[in-house]
N, C-alpha and C positions, 0 to 999 in steps of 0.2 A: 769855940766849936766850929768845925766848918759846915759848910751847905752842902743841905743835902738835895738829890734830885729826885724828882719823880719819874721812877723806871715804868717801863712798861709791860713788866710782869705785873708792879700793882696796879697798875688802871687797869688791868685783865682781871685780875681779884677783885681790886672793890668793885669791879661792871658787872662780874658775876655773882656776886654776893648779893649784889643790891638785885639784881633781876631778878634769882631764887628766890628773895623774901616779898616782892610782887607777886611771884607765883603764885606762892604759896598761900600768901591770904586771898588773892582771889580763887581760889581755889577752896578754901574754908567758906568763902560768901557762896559760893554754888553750892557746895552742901548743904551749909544752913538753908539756901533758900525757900527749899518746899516746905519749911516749918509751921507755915501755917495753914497750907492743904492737907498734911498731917492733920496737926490739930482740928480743922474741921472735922475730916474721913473720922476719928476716934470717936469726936464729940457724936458722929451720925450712928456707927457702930454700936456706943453705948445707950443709945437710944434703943437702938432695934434688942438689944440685949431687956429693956425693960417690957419689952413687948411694943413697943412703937415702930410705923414702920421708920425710912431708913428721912423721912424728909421733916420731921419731928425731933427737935435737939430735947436733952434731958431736960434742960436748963429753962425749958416752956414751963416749967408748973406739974404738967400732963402727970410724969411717974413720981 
């Protein structure tokens, strides 16, 4: 076999390949990240849907 070399079209690919797939999931972790201000705001929401007001979680006993 002979040797082979590493061009410099591929270290432009794998640099860019590997940098998009950084992006990318940091990108996913900011999405996710309000998931549990969500879930609060609902948990408050459904409260107020039981006739509580909005600082009373269901999950009290209360409804």
């Amino acid at each position: 076999m002979g040797t082979t070399k590493v061009t410099p079209s591929l270290v432009f690919a794998v640099t860019v390949a590997t940098i998009g797939s950084f992006q990318f999931g940091y990108n996913t972790g900011v999405i996710n990240a309000p998931e549990t201000t969500q879930l609060y705001a609902s948990s408050q929401l459904a409260g107020h849907h039981c006739g509580l007001p909005y600082g009373i979680r269901q999950d009290s006993g209360v409804c």
